[in-house]
Each structure stands twice: as structure tokens, then as C-alpha cells.
TORKOL-4160 file (C-alpha; in steps of 0.2 Angstrom, whole numbers, padded with zeros to 4 digits, m for minus):
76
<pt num="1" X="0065" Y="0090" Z="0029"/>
<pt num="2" X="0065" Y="0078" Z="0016"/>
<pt num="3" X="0049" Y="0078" Z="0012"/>
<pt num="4" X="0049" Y="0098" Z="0009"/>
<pt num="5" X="0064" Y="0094" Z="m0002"/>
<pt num="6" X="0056" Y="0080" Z="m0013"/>
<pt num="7" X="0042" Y="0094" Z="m0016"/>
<pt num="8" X="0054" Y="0107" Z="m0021"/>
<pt num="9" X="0061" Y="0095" Z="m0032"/>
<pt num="10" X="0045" Y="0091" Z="m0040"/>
<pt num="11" X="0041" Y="0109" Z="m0047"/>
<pt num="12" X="0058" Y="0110" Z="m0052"/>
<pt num="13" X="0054" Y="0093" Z="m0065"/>
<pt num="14" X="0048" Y="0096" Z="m0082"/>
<pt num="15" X="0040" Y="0080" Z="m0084"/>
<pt num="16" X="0040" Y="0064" Z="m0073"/>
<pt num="17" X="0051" Y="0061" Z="m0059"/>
<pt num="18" X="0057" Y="0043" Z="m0058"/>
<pt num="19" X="0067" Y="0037" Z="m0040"/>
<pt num="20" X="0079" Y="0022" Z="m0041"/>
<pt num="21" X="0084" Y="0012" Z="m0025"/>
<pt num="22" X="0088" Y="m0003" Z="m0019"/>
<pt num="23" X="0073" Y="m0017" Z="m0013"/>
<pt num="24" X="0078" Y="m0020" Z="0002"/>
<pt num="25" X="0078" Y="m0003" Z="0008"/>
<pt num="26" X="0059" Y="m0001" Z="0012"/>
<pt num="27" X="0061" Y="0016" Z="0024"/>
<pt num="28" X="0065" Y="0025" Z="0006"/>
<pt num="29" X="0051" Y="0014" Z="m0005"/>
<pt num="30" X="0038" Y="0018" Z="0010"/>
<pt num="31" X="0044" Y="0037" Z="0010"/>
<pt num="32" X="0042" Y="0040" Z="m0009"/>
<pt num="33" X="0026" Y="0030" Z="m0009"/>
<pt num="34" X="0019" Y="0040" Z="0007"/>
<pt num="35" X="0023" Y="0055" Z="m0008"/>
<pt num="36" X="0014" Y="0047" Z="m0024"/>
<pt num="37" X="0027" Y="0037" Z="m0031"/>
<pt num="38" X="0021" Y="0019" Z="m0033"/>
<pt num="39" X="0035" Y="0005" Z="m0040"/>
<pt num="40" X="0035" Y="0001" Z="m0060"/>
<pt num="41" X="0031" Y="m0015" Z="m0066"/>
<pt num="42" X="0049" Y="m0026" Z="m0064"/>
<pt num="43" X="0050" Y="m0029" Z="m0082"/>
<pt num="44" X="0052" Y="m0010" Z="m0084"/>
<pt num="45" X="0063" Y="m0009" Z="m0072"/>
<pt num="46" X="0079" Y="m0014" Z="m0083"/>
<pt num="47" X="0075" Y="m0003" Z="m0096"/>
<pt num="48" X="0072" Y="0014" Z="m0086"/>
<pt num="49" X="0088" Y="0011" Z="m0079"/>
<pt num="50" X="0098" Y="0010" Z="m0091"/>
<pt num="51" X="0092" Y="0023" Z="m0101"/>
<pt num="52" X="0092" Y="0035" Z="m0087"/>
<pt num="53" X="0103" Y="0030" Z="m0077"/>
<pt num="54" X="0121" Y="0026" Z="m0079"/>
<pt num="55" X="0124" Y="0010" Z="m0068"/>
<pt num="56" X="0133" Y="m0007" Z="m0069"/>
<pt num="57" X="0123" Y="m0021" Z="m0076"/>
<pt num="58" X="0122" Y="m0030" Z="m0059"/>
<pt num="59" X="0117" Y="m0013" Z="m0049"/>
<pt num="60" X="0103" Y="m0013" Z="m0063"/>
<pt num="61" X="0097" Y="m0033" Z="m0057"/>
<pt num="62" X="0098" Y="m0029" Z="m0039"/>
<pt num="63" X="0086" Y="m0010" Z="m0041"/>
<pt num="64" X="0067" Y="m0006" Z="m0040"/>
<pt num="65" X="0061" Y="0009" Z="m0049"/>
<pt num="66" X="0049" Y="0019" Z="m0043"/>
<pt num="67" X="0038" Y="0033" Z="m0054"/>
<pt num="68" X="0027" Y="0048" Z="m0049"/>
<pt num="69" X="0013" Y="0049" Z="m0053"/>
<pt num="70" X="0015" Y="0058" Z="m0069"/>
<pt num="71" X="0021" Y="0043" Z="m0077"/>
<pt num="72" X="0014" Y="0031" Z="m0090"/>
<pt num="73" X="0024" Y="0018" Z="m0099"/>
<pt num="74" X="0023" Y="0023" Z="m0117"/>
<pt num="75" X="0031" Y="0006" Z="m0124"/>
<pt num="76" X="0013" Y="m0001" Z="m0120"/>
């Protein structure tokens, strides 16, 4: 069921699709990975975050990021 909905999900997205979760929750980083997503560089992490997503700064120190594979990091 998940899976079916992540793919709905994905032709709803006009652009990239980027998953936030916590590290140590490895059944949800394997599940998007299994899916495409593959996790950002850490020291992207902070700033993904907090532009989109509205979360407390320690919530931000203790995430991962992961990104489709859509994605590139433009502040390259």
C-alpha cells in the first residue's frame, strides 16, 4: 500500500520530492531507497530543512534527508 501511494504521490510532484526522517529509523530510509530516493550529503541536510520544512532547530540536528532522484543540489 505504501509503495502504490508514494507513486501516486510522485506524479502529483511538479518537481523533486524530498522525504525527511529520522536516522535511526532504517525500515523508512530502506523503503524510500528501495523507491529511488538515495540520502543528501549531511551538510545539505540543515539547509533543506529549514527551508522546507518548519521544524525545531534540535528536530533539524537529529534528521536525514533523503531526495529522489530528480534532485541536484544547485548551491554546488
Amino acid at each position: 500500500m505504501g509503495s502504490l501511494l508514494l507513486a501516486h504521490l510522485r506524479t502529483l510532484a511538479r518537481g523533486p520530492v524530498l522525504i525527511g526522517t529520522w536516522p535511526d529509523a532504517k525500515w523508512a530510509i530502506r523503503f524510500y531507497e528501495k523507491h529511488g530516493f538515495h540520502l543528501v550529503a549531511p551538510e545539505q541536510q540543515e539547509r533543506l530543512l529549514k527551508r522546507y520544512w518548519k521544524v525545531l532547530d534540535r528536530q533539524v540536528a537529529t534528521s536525514v534527508v533523503l531526495a529522489d532522484s530528480t534532485w541536484q543540489d544547485v548551491s554546488k
